[in-house]
OpenMM code with the backbone's topology and positions (N, CA, C; nanometers):
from openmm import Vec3, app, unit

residues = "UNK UNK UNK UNK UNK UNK UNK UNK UNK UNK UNK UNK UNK UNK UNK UNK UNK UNK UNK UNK UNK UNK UNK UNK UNK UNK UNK UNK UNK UNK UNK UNK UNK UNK UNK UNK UNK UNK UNK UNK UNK UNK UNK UNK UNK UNK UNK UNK UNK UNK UNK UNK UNK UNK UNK UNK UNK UNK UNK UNK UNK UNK UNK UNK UNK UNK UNK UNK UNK UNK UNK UNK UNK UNK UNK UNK UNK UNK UNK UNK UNK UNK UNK UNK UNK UNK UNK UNK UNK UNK UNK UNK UNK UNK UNK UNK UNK UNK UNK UNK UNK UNK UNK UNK".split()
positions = [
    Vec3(11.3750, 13.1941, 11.1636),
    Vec3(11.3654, 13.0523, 11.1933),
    Vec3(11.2323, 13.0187, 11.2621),
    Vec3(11.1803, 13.0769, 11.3443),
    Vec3(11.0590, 13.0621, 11.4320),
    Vec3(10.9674, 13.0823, 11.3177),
    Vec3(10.9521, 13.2068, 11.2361),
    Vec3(10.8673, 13.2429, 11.1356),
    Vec3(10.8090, 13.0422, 11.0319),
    Vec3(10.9532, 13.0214, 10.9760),
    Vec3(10.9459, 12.8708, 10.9265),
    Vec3(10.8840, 12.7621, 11.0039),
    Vec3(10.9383, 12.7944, 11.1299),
    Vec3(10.8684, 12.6431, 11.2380),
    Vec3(10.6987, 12.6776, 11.2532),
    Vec3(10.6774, 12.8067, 11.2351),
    Vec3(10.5056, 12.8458, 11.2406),
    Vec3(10.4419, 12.8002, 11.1598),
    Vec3(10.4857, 12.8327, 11.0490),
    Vec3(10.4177, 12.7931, 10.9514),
    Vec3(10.4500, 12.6324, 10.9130),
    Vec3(10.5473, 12.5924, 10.9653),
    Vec3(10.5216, 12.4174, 10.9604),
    Vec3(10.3801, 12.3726, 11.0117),
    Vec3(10.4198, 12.4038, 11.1631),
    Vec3(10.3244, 12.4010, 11.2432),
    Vec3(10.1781, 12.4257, 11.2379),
    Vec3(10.1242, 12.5506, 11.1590),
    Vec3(10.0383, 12.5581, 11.1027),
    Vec3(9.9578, 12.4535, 11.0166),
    Vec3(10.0453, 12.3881, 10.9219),
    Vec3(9.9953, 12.3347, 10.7857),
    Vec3(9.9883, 12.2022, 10.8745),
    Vec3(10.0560, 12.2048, 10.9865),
    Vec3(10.0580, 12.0170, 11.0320),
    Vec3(9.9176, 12.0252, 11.1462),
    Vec3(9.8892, 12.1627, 11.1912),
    Vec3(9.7817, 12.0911, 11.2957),
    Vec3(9.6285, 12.1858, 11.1908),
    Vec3(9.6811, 12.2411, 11.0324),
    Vec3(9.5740, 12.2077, 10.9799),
    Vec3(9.4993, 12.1258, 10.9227),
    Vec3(9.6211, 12.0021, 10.9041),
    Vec3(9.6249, 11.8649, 10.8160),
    Vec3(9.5500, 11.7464, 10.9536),
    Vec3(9.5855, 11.7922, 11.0706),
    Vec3(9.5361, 11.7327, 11.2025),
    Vec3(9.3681, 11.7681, 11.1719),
    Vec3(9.3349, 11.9040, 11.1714),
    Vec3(9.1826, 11.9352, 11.1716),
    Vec3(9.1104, 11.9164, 11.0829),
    Vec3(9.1791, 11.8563, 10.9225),
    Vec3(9.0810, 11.7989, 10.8246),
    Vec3(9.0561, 11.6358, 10.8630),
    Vec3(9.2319, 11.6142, 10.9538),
    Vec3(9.1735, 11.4093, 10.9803),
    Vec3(9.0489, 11.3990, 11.0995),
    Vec3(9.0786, 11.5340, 11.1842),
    Vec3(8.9378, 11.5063, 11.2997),
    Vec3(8.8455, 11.5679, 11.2145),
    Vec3(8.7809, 11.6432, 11.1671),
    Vec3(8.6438, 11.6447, 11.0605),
    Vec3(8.6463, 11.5145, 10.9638),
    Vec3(8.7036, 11.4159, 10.9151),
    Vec3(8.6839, 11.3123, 10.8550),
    Vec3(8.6246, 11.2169, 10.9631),
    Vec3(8.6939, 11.2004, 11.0413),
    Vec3(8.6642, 11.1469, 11.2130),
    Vec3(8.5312, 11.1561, 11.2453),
    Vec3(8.5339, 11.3198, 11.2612),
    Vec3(8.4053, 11.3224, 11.3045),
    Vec3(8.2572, 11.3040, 11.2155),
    Vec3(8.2777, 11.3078, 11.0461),
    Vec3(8.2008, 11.2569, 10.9801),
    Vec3(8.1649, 11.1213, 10.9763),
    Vec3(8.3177, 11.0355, 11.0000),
    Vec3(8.2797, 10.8795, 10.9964),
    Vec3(8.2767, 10.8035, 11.1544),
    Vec3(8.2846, 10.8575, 11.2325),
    Vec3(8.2753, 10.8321, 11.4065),
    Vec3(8.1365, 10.7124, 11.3750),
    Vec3(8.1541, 10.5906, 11.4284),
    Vec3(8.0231, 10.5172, 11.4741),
    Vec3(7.9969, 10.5223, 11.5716),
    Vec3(8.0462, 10.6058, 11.6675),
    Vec3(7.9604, 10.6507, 11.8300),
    Vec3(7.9344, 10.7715, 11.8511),
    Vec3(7.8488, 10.8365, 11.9736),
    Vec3(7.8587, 10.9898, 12.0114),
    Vec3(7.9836, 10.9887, 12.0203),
    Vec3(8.0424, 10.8788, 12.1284),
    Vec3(8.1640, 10.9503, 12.1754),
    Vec3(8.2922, 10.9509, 12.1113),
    Vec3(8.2838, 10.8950, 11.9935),
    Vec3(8.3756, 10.8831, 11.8601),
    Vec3(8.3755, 11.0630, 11.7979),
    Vec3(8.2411, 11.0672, 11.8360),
    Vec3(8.2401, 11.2108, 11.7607),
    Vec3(8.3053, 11.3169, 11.8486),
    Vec3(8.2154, 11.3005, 11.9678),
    Vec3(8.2753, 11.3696, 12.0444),
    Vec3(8.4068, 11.4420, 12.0508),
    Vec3(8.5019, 11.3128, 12.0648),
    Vec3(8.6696, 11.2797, 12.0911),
    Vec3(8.7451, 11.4064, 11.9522),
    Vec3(8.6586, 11.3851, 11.8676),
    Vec3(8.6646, 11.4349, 11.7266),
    Vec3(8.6949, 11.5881, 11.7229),
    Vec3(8.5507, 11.6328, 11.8437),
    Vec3(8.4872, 11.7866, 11.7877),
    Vec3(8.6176, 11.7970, 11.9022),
    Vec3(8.6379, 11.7421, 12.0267),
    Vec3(8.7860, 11.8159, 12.1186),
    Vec3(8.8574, 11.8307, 12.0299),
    Vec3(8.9231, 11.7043, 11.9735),
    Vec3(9.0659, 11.7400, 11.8895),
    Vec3(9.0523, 11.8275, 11.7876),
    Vec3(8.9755, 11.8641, 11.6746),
    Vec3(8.9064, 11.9912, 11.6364),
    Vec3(8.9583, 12.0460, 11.6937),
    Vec3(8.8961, 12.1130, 11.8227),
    Vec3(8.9206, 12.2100, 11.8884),
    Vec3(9.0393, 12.2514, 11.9381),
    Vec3(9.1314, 12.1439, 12.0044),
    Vec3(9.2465, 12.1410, 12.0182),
    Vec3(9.3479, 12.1988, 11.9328),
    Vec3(9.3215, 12.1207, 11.8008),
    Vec3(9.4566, 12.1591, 11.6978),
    Vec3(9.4096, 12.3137, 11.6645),
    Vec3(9.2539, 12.3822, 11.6624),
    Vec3(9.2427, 12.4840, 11.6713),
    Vec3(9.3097, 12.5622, 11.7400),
    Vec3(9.3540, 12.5696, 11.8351),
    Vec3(9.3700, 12.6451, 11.9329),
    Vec3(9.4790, 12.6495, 11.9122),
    Vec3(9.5518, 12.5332, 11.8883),
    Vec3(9.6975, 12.5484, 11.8431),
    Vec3(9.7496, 12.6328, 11.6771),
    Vec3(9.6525, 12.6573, 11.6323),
    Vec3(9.6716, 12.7332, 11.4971),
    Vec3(9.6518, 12.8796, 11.5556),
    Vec3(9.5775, 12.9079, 11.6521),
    Vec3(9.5523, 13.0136, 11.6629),
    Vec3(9.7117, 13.0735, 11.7337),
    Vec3(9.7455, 12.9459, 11.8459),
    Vec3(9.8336, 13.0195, 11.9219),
    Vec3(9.9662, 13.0362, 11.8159),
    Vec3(9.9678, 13.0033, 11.6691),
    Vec3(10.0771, 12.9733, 11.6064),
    Vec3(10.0755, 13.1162, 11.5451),
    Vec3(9.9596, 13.1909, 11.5111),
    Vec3(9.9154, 13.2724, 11.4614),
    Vec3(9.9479, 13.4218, 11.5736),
    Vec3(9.9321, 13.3690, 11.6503),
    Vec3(9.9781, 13.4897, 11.7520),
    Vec3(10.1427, 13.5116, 11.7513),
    Vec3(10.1840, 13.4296, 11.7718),
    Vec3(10.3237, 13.4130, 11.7587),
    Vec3(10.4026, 13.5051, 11.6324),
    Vec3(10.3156, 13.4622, 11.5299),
    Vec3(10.3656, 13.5305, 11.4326),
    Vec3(10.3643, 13.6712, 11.3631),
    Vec3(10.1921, 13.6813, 11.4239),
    Vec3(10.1774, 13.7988, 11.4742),
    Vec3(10.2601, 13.9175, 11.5450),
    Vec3(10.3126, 13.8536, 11.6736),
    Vec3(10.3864, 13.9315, 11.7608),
    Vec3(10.2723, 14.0054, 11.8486),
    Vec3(10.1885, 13.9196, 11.8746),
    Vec3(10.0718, 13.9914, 11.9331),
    Vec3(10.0313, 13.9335, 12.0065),
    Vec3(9.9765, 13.9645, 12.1921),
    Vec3(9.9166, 13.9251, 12.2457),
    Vec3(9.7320, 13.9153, 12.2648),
    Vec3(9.6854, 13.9834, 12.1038),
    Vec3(9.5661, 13.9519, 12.1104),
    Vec3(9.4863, 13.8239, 12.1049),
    Vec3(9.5637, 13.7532, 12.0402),
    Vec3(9.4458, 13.5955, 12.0363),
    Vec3(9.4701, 13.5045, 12.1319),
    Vec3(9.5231, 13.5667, 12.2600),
    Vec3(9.5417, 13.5033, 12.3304),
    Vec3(9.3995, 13.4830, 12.4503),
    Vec3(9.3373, 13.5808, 12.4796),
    Vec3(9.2304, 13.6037, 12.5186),
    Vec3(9.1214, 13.5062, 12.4142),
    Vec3(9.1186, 13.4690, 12.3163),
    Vec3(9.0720, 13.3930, 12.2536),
    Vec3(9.1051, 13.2453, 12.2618),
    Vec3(9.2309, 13.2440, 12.2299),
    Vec3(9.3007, 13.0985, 12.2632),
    Vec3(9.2126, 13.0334, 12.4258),
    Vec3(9.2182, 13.1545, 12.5371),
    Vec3(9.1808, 13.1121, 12.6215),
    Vec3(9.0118, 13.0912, 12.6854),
    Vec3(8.9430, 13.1898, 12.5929),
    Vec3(8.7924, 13.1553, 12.6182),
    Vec3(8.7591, 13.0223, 12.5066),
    Vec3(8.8126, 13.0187, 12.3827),
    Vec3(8.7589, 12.8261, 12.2964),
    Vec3(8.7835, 12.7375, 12.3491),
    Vec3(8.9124, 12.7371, 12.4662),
    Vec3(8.9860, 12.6592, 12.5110),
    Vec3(8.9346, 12.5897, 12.6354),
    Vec3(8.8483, 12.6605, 12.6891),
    Vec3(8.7523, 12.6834, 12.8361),
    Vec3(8.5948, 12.6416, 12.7730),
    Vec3(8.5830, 12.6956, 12.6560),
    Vec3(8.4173, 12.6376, 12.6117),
    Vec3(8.4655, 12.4822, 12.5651),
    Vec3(8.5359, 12.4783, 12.4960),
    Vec3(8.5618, 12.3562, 12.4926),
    Vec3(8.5988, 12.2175, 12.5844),
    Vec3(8.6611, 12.2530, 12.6297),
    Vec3(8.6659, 12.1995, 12.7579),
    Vec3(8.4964, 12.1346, 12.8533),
    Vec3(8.4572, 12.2884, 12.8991),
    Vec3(8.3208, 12.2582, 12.9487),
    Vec3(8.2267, 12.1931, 12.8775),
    Vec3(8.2214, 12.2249, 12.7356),
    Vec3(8.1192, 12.1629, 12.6579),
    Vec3(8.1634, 11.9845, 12.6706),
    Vec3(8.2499, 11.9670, 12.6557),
    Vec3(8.3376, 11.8322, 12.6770),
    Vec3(8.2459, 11.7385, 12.7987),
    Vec3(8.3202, 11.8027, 12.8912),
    Vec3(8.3146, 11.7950, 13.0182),
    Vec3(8.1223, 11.7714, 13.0656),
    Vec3(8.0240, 11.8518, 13.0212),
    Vec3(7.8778, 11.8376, 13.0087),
    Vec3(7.8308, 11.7646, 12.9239),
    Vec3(7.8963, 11.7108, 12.7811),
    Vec3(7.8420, 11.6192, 12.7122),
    Vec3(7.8665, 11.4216, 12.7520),
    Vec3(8.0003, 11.4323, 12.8482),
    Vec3(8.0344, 11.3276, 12.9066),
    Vec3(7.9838, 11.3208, 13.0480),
    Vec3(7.9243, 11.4379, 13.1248),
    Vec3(7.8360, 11.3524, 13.2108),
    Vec3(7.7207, 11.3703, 13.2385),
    Vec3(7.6364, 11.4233, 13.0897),
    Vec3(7.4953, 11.3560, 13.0250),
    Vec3(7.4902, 11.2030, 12.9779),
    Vec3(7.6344, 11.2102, 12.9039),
    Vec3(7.5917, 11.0179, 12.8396),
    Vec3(7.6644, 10.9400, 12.9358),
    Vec3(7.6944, 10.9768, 13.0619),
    Vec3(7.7463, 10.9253, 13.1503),
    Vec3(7.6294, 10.8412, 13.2341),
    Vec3(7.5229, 10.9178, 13.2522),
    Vec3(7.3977, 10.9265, 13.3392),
    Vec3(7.3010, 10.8530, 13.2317),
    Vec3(7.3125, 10.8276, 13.1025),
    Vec3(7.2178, 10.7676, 13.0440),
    Vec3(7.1985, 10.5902, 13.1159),
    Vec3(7.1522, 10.5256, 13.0519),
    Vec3(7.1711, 10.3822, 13.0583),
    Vec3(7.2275, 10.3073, 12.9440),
    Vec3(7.3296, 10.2201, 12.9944),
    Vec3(7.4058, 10.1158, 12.8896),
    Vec3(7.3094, 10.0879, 12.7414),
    Vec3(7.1963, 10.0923, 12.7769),
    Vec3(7.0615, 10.0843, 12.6627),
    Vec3(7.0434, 10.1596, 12.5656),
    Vec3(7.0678, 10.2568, 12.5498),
    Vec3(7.0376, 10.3995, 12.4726),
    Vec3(7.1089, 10.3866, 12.3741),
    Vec3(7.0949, 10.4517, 12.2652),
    Vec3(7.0709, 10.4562, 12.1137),
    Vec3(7.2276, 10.5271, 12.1093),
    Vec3(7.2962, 10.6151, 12.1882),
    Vec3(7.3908, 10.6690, 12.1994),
    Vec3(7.5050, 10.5462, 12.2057),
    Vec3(7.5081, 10.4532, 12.3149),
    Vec3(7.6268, 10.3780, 12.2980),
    Vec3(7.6017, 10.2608, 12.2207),
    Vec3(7.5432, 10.2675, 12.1434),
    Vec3(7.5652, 10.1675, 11.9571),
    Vec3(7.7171, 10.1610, 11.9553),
    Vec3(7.7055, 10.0499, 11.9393),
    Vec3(7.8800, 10.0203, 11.9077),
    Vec3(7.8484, 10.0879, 11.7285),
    Vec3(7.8173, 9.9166, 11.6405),
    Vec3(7.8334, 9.9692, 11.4907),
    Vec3(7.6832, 9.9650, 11.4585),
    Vec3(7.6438, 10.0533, 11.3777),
    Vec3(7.5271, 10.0936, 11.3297),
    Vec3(7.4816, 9.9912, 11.2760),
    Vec3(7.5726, 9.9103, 11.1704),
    Vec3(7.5197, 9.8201, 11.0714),
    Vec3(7.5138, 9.6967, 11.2099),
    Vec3(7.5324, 9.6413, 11.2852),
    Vec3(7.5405, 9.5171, 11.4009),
    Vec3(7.3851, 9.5260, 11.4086),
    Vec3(7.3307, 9.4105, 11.3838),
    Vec3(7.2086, 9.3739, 11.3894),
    Vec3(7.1936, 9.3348, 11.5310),
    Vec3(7.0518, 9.3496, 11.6321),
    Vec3(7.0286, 9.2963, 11.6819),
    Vec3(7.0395, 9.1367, 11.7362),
    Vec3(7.0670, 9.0729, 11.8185),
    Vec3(7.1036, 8.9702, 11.8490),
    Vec3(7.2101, 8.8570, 11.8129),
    Vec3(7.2910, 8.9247, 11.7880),
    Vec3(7.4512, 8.8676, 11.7909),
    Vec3(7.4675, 8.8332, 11.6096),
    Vec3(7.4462, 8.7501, 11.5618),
    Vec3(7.5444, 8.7132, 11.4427),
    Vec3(7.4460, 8.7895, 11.3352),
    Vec3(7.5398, 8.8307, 11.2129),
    Vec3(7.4327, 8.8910, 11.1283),
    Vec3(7.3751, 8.8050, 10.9980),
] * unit.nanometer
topology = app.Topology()
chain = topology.addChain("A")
for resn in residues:
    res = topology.addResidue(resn, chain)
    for name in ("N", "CA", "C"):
        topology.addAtom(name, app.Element.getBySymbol(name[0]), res)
């Protein structure tokens, strides 16, 4: 029974990591993308830990826990670089196509 719920689980947070790579291809902000490459990472981690499970192995767990920690930090350093930018910067573009000075 667990074997079946894994592999649900699997196919649903691999179907999760093709909608955040679509995401992150069509994101109109950094931080659209950003939000993207976490959840990526996230449902990663969750395939991996699904994979251990089924395994019967405590090896990818040491893994689960160092992507889980880069990710995180990388997170965590890319939000307070564009944190420190100014409201001005090329980074917080709402929509690409929005022309300068209000109506298009």
């Amino acid at each position: 029974m667990i074997t079946i719920a894994c592999y649900i689980g699997i196919a649903v947070l691999s179907g999760c990591v093709v909608l955040g790579l679509i995401r992150l291809a069509l994101g109109h902000t950094v931080l659209d993308r950003l939000l993207a490459i976490d959840a990526v990472l996230f449902f990663g981690v969750g395939i991996l830990g699904a994979y251990s499970i089924l395994g019967h192995t405590a090896l990818y767990l040491e893994l689960i826990l160092v992507i889980a920690l880069l990710g995180f930090f990388t997170m965590v350093a890319w939000f307070h670089y564009l944190h420190r930018l100014p409201p001005e910067a090329p980074e917080f573009a709402g929509d690409p196509d929005e022309k300068e000075g209000g109506t298009a």
